[in-house]
mmCIF entry with sequence, helices, sheets and N, C-alpha, C, O atoms, coordinates in Angstrom:
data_MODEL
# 
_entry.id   MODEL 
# 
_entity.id                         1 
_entity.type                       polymer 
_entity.pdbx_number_of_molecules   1 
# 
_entity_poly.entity_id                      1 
_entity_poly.type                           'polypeptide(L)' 
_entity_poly.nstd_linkage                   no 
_entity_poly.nstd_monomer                   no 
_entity_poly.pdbx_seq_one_letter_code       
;(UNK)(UNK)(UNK)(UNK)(UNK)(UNK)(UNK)(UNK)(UNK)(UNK)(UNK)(UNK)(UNK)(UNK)(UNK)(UNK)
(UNK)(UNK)(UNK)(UNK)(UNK)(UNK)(UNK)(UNK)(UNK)(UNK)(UNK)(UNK)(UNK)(UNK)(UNK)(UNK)
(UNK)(UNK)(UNK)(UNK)(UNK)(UNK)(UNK)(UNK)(UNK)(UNK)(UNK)(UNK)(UNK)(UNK)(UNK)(UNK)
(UNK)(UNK)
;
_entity_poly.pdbx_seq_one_letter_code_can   XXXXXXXXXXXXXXXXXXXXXXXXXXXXXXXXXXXXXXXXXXXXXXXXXX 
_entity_poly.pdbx_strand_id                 A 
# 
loop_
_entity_poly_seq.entity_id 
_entity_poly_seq.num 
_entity_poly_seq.mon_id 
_entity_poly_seq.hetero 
1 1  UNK n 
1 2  UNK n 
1 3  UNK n 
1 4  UNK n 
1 5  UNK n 
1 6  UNK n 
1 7  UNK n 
1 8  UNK n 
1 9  UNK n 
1 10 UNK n 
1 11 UNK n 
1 12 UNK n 
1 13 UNK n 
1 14 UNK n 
1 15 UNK n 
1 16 UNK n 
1 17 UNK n 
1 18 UNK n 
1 19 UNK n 
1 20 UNK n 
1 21 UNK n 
1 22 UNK n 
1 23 UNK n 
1 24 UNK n 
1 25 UNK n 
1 26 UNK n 
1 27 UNK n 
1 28 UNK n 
1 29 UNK n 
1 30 UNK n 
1 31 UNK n 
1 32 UNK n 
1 33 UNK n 
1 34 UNK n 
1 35 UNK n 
1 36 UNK n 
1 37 UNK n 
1 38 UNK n 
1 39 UNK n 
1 40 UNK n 
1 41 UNK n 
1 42 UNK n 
1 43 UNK n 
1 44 UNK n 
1 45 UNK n 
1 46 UNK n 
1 47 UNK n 
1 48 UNK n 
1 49 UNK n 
1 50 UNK n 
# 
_struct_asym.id          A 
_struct_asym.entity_id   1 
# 
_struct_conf.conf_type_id            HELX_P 
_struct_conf.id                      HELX_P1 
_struct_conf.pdbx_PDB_helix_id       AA1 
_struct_conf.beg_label_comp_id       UNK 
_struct_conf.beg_label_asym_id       A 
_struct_conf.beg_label_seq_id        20 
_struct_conf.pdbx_beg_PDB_ins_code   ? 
_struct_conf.end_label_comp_id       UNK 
_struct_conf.end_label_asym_id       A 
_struct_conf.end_label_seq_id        44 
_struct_conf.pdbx_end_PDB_ins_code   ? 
_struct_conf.beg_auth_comp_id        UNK 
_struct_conf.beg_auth_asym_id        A 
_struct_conf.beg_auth_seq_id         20 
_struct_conf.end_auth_comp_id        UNK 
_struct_conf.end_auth_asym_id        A 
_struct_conf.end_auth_seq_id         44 
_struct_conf.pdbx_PDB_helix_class    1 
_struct_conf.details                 ? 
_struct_conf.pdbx_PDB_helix_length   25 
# 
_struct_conf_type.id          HELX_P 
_struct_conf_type.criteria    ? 
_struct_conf_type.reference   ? 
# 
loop_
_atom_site.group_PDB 
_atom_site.id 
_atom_site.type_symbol 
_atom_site.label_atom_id 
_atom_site.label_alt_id 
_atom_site.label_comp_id 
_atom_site.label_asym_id 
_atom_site.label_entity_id 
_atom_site.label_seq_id 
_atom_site.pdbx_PDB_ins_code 
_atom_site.Cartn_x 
_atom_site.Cartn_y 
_atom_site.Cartn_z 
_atom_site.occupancy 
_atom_site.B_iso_or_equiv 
_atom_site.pdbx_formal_charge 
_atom_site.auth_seq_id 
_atom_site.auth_comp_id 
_atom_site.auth_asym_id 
_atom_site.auth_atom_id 
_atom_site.pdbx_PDB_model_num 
ATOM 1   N N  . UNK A 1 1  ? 0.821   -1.186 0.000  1.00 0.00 ? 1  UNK A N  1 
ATOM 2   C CA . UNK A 1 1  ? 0.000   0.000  0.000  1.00 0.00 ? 1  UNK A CA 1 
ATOM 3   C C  . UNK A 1 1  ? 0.864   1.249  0.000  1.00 0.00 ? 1  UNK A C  1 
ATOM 4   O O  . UNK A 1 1  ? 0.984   2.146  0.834  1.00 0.00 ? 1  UNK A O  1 
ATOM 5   N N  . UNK A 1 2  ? 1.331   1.077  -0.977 1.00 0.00 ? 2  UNK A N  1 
ATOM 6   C CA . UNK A 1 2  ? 2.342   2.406  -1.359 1.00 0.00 ? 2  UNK A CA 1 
ATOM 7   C C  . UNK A 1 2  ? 1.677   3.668  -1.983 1.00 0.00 ? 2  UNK A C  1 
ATOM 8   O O  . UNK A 1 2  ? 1.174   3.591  -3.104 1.00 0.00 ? 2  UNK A O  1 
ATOM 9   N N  . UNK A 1 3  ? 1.666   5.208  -1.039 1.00 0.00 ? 3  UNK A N  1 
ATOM 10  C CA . UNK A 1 3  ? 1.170   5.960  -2.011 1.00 0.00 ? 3  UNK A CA 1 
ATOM 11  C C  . UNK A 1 3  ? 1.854   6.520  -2.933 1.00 0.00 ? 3  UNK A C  1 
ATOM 12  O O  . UNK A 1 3  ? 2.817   7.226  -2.634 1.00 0.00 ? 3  UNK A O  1 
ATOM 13  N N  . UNK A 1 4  ? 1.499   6.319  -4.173 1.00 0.00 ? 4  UNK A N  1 
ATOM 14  C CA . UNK A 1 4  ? 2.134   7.116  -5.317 1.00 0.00 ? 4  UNK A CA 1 
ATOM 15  C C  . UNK A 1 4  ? 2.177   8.705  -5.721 1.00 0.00 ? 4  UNK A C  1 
ATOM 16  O O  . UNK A 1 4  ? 2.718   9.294  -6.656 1.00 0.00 ? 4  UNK A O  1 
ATOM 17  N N  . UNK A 1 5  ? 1.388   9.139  -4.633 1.00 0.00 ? 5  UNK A N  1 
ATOM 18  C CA . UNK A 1 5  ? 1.509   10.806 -4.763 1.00 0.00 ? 5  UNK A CA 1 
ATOM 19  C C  . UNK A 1 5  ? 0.203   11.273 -5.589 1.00 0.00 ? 5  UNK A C  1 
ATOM 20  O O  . UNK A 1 5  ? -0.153  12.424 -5.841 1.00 0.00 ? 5  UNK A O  1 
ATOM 21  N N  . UNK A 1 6  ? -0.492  9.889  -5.983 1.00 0.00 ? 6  UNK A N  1 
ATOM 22  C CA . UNK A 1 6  ? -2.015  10.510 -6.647 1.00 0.00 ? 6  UNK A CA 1 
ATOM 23  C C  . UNK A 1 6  ? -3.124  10.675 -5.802 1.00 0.00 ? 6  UNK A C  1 
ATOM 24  O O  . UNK A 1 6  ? -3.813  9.657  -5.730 1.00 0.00 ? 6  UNK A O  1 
ATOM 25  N N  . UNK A 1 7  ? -3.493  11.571 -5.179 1.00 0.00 ? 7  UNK A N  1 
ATOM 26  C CA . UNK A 1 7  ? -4.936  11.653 -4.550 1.00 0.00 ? 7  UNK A CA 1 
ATOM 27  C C  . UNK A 1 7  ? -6.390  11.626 -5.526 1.00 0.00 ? 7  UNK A C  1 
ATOM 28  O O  . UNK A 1 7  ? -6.633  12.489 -6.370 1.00 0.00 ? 7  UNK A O  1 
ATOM 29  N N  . UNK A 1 8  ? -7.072  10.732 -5.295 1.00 0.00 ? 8  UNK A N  1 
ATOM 30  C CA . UNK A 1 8  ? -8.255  10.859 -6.296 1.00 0.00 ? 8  UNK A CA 1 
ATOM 31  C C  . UNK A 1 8  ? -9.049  11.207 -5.452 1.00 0.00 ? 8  UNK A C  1 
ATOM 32  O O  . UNK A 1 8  ? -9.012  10.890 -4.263 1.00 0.00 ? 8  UNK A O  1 
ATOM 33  N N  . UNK A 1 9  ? -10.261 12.254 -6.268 1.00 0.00 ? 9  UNK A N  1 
ATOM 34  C CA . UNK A 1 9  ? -11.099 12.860 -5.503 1.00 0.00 ? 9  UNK A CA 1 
ATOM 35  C C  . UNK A 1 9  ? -12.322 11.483 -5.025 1.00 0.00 ? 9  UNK A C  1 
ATOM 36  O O  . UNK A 1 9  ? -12.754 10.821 -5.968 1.00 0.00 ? 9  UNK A O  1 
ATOM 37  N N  . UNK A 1 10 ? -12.746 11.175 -3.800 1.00 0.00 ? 10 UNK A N  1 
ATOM 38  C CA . UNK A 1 10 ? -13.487 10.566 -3.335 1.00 0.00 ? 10 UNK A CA 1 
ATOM 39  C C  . UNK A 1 10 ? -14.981 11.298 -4.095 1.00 0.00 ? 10 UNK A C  1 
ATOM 40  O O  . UNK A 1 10 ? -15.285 12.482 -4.245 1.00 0.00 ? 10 UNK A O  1 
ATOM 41  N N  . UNK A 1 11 ? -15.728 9.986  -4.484 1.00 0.00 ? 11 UNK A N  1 
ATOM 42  C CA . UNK A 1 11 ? -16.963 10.579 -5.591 1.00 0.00 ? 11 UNK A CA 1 
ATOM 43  C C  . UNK A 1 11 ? -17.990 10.924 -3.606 1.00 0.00 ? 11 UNK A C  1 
ATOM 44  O O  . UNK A 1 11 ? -17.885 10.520 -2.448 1.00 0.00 ? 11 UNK A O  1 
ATOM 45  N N  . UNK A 1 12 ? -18.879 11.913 -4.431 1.00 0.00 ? 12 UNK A N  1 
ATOM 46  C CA . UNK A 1 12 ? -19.986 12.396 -3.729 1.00 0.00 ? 12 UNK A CA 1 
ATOM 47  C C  . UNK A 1 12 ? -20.821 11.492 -2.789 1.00 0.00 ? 12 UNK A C  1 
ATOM 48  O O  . UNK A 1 12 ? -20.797 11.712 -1.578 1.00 0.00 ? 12 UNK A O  1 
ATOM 49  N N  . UNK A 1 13 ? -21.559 10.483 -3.305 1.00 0.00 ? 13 UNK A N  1 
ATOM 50  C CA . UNK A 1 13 ? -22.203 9.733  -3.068 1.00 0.00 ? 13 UNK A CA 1 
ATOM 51  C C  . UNK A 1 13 ? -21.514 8.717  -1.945 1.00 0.00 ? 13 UNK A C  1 
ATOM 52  O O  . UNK A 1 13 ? -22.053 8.357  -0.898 1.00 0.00 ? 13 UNK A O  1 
ATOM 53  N N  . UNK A 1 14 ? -20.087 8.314  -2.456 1.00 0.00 ? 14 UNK A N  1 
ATOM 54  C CA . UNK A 1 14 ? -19.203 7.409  -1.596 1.00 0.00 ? 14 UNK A CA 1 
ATOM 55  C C  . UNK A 1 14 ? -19.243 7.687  0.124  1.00 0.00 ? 14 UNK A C  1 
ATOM 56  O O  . UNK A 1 14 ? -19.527 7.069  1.150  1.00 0.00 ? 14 UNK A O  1 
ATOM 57  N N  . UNK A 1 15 ? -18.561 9.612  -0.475 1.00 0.00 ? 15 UNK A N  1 
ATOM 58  C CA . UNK A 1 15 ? -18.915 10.111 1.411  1.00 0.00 ? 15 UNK A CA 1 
ATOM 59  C C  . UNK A 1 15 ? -19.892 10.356 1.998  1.00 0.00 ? 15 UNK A C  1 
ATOM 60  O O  . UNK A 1 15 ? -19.748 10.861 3.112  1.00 0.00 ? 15 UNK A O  1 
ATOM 61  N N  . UNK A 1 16 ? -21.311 10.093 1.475  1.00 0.00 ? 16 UNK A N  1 
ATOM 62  C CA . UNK A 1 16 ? -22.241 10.252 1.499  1.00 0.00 ? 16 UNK A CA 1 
ATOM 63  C C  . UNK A 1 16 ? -22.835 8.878  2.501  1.00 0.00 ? 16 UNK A C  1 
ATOM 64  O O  . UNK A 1 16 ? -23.514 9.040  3.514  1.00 0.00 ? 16 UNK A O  1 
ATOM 65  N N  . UNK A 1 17 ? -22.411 7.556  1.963  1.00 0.00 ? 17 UNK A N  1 
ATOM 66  C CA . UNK A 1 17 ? -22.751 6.608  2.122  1.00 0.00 ? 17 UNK A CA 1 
ATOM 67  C C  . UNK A 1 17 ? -21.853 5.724  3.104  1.00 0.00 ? 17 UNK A C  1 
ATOM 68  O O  . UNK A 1 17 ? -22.021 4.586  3.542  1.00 0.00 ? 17 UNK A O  1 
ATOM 69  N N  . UNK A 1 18 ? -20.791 6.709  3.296  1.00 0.00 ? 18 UNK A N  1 
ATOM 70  C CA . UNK A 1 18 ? -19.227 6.043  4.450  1.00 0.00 ? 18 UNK A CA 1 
ATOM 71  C C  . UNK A 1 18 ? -19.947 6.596  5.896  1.00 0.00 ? 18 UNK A C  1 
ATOM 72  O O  . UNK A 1 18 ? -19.569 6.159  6.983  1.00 0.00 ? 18 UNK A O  1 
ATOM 73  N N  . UNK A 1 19 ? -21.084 7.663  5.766  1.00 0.00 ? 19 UNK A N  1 
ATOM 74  C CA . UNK A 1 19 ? -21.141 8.530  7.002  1.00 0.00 ? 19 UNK A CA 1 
ATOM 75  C C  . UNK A 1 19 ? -22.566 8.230  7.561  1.00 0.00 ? 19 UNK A C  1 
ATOM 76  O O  . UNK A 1 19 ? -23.619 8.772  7.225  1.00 0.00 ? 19 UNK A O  1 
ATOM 77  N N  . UNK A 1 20 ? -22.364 7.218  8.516  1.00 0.00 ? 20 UNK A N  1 
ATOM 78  C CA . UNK A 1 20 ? -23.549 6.963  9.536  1.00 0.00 ? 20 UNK A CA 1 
ATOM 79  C C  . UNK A 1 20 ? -24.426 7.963  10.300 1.00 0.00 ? 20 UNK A C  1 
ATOM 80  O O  . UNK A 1 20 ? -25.648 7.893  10.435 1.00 0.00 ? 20 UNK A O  1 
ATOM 81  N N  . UNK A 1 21 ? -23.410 9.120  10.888 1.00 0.00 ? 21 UNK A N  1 
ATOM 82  C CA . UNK A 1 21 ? -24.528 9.969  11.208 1.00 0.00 ? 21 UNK A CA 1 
ATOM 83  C C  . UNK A 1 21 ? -25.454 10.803 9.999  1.00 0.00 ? 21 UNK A C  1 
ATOM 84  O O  . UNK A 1 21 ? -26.524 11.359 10.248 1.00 0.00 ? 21 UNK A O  1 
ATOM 85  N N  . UNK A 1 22 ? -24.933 10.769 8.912  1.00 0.00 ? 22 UNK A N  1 
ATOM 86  C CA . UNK A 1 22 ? -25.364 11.632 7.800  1.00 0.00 ? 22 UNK A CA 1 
ATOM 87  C C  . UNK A 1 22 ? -26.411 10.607 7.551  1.00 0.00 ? 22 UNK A C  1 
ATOM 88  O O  . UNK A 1 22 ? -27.582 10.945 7.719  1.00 0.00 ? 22 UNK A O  1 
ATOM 89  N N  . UNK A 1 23 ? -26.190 9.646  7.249  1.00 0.00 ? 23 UNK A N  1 
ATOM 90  C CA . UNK A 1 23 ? -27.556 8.312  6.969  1.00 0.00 ? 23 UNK A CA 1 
ATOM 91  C C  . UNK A 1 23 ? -28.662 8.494  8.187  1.00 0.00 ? 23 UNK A C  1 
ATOM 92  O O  . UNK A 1 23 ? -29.825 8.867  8.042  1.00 0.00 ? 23 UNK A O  1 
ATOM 93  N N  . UNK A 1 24 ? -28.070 8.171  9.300  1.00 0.00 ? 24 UNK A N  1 
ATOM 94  C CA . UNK A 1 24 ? -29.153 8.832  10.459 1.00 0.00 ? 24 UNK A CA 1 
ATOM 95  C C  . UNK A 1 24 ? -30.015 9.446  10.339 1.00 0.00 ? 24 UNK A C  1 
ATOM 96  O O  . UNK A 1 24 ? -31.179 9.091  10.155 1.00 0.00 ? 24 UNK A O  1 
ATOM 97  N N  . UNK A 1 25 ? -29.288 11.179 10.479 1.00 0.00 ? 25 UNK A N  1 
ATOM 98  C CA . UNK A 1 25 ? -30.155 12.054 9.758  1.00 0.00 ? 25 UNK A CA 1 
ATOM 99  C C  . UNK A 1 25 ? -30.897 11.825 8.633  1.00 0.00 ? 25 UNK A C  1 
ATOM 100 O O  . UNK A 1 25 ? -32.106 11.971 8.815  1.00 0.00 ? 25 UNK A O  1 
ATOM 101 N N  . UNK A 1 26 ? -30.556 11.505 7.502  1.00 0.00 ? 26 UNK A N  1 
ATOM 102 C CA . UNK A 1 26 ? -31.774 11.806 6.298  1.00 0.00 ? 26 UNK A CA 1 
ATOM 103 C C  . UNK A 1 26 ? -32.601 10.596 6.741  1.00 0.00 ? 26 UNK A C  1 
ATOM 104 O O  . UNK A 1 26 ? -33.815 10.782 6.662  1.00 0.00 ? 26 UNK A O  1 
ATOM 105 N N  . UNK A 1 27 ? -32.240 9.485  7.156  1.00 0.00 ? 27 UNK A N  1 
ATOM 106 C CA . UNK A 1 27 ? -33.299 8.491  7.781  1.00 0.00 ? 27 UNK A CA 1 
ATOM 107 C C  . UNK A 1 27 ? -34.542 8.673  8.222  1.00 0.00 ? 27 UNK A C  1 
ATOM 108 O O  . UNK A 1 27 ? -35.608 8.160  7.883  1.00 0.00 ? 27 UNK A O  1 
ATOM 109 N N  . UNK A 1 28 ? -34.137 9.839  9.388  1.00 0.00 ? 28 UNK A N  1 
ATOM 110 C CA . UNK A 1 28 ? -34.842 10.078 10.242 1.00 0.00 ? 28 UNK A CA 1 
ATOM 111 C C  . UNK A 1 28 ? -35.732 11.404 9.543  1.00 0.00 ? 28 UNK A C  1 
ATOM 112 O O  . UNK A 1 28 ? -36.879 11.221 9.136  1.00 0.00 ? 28 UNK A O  1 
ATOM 113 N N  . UNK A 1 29 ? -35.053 12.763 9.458  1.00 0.00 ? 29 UNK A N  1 
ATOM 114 C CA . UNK A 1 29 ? -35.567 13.918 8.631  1.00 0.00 ? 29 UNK A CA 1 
ATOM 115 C C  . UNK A 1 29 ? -36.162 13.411 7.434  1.00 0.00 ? 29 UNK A C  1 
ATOM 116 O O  . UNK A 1 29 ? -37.376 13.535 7.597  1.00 0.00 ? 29 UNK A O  1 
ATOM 117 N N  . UNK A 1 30 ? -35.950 12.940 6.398  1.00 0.00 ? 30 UNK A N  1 
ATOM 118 C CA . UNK A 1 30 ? -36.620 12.687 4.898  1.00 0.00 ? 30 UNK A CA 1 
ATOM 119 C C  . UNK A 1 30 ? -38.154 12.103 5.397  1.00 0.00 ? 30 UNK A C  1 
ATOM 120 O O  . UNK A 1 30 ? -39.181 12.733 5.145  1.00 0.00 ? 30 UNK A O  1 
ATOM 121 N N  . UNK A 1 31 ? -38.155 11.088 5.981  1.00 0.00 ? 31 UNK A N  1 
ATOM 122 C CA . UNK A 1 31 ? -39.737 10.701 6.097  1.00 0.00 ? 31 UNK A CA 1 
ATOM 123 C C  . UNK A 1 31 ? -40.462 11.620 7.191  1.00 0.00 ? 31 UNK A C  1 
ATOM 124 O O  . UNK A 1 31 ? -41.679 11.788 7.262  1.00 0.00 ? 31 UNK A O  1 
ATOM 125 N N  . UNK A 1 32 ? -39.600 12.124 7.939  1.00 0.00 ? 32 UNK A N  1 
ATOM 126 C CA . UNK A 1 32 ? -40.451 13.176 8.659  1.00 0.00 ? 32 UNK A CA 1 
ATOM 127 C C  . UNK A 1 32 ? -40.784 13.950 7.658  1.00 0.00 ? 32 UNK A C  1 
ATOM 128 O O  . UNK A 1 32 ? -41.830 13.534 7.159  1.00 0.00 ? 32 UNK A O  1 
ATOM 129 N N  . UNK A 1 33 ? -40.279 15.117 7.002  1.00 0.00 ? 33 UNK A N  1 
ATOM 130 C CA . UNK A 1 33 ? -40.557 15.878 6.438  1.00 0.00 ? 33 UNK A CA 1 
ATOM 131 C C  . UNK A 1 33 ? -41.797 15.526 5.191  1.00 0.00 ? 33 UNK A C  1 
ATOM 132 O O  . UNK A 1 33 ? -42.556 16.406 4.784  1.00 0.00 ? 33 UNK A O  1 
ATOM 133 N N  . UNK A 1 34 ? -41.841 13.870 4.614  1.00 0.00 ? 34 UNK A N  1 
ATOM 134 C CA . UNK A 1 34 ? -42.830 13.662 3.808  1.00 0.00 ? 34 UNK A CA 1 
ATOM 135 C C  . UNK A 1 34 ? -43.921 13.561 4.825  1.00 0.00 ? 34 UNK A C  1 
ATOM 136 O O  . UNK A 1 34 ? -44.820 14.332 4.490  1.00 0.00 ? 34 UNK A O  1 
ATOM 137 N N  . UNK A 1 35 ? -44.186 12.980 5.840  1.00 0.00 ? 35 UNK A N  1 
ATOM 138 C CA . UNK A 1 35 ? -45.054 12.838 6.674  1.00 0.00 ? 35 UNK A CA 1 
ATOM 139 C C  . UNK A 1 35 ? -45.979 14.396 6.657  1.00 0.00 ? 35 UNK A C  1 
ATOM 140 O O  . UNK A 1 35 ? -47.080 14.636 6.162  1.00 0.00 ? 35 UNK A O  1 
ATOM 141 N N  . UNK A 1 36 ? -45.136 15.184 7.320  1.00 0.00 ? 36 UNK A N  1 
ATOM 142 C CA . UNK A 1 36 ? -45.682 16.470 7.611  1.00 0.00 ? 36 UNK A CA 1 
ATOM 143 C C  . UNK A 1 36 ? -46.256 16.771 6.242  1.00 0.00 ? 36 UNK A C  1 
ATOM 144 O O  . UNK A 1 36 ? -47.307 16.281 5.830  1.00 0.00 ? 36 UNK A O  1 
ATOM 145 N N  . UNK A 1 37 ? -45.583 17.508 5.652  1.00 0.00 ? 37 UNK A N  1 
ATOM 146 C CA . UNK A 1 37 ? -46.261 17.955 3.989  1.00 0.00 ? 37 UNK A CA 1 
ATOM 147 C C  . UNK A 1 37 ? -47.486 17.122 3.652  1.00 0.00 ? 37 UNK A C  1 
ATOM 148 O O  . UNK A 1 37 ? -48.527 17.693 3.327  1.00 0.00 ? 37 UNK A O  1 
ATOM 149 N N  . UNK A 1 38 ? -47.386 15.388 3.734  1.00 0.00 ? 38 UNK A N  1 
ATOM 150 C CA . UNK A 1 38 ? -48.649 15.009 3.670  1.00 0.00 ? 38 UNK A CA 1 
ATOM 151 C C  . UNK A 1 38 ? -50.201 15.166 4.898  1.00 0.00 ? 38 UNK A C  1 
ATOM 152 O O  . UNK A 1 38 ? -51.426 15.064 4.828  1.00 0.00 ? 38 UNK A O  1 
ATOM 153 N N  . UNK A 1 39 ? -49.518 15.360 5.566  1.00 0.00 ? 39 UNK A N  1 
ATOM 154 C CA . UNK A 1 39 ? -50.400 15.831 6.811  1.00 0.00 ? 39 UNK A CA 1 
ATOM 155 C C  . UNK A 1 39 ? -51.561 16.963 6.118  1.00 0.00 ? 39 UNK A C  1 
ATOM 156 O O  . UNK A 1 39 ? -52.751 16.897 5.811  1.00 0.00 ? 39 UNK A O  1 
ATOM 157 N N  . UNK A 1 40 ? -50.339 18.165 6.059  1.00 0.00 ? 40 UNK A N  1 
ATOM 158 C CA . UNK A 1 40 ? -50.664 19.193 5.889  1.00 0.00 ? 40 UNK A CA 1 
ATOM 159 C C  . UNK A 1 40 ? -51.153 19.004 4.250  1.00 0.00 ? 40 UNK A C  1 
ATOM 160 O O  . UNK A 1 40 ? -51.817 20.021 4.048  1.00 0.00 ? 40 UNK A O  1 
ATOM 161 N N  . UNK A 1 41 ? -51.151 18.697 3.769  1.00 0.00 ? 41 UNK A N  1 
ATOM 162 C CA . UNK A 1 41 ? -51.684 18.468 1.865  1.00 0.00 ? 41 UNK A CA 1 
ATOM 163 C C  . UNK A 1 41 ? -53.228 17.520 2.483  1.00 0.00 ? 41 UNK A C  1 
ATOM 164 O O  . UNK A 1 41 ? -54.131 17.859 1.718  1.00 0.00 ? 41 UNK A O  1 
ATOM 165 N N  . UNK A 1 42 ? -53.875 16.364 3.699  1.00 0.00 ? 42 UNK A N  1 
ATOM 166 C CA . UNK A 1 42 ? -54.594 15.896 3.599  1.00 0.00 ? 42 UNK A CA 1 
ATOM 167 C C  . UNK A 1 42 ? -55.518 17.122 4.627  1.00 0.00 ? 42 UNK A C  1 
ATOM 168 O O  . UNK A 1 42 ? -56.735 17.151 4.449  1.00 0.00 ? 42 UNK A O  1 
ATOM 169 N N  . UNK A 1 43 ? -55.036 17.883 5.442  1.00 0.00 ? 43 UNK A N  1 
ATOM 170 C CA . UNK A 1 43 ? -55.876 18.694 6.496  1.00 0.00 ? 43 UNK A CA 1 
ATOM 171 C C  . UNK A 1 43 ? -56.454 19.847 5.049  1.00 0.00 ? 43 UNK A C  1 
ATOM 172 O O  . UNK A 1 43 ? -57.653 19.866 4.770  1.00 0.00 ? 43 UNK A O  1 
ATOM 173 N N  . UNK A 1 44 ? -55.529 20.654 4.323  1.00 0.00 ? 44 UNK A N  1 
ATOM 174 C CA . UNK A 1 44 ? -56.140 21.340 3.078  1.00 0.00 ? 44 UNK A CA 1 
ATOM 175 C C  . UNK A 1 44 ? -57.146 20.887 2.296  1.00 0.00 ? 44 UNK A C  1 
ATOM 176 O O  . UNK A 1 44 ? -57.937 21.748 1.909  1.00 0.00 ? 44 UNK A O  1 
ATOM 177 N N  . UNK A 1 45 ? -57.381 19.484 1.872  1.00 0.00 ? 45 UNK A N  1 
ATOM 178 C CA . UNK A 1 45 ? -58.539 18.660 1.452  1.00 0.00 ? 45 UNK A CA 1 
ATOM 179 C C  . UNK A 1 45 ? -59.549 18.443 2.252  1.00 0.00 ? 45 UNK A C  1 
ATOM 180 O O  . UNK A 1 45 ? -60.527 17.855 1.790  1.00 0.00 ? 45 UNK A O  1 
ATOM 181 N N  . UNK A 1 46 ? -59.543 18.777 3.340  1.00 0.00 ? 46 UNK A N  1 
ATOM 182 C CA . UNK A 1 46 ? -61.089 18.428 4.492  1.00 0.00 ? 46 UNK A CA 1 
ATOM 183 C C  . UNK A 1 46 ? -61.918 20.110 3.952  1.00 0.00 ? 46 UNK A C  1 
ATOM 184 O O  . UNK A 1 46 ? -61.609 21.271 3.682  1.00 0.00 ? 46 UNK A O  1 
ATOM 185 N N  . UNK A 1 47 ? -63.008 19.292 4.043  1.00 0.00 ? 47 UNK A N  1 
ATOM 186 C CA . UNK A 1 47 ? -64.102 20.339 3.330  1.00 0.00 ? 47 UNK A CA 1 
ATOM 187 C C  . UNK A 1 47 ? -64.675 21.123 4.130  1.00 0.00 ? 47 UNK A C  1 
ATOM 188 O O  . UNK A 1 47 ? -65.382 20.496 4.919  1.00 0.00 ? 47 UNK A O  1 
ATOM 189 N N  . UNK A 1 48 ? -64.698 22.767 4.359  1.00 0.00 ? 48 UNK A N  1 
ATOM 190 C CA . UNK A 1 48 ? -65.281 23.612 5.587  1.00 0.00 ? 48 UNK A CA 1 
ATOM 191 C C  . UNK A 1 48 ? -66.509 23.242 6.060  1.00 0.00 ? 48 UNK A C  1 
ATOM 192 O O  . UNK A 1 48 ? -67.249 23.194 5.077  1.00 0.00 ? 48 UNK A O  1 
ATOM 193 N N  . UNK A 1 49 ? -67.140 22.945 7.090  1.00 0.00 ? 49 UNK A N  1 
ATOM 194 C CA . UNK A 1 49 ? -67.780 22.691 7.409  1.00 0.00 ? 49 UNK A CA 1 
ATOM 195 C C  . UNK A 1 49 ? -69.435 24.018 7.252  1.00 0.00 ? 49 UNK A C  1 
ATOM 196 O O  . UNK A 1 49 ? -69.330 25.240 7.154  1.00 0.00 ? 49 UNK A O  1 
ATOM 197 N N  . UNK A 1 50 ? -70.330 23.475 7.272  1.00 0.00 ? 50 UNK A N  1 
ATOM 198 C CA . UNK A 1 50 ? -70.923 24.895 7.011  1.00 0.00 ? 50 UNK A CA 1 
ATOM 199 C C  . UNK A 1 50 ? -71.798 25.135 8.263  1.00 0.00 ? 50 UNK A C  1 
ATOM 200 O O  . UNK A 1 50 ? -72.425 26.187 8.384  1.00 0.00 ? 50 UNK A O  1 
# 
């Protein structure tokens, strides 16, 4: 494991997918955030009452 003096840029996705707390988070935030929006998109569809 000799370095040859080339650094290659690590792709996006790679450090994306090396980082547990970062997975955590969107784990946790991404379906929250669809949750809510759908919440709020099914409470806008209830019909005023008269």
């Amino acid at each position: 494991m000799s370095d040859t003096g080339t650094s290659e840029k690590i792709p996006f996705m790679q450090r994306v997918l090396d980082n547990p707390f970062l997975l955590l988070f969107l784990g946790v935030t991404v379906p929250a955030t669809l949750y809510l929006v759908w919440g709020l998109v099914e409470l806008t569809q209830i019909p005023v009452a008269e």
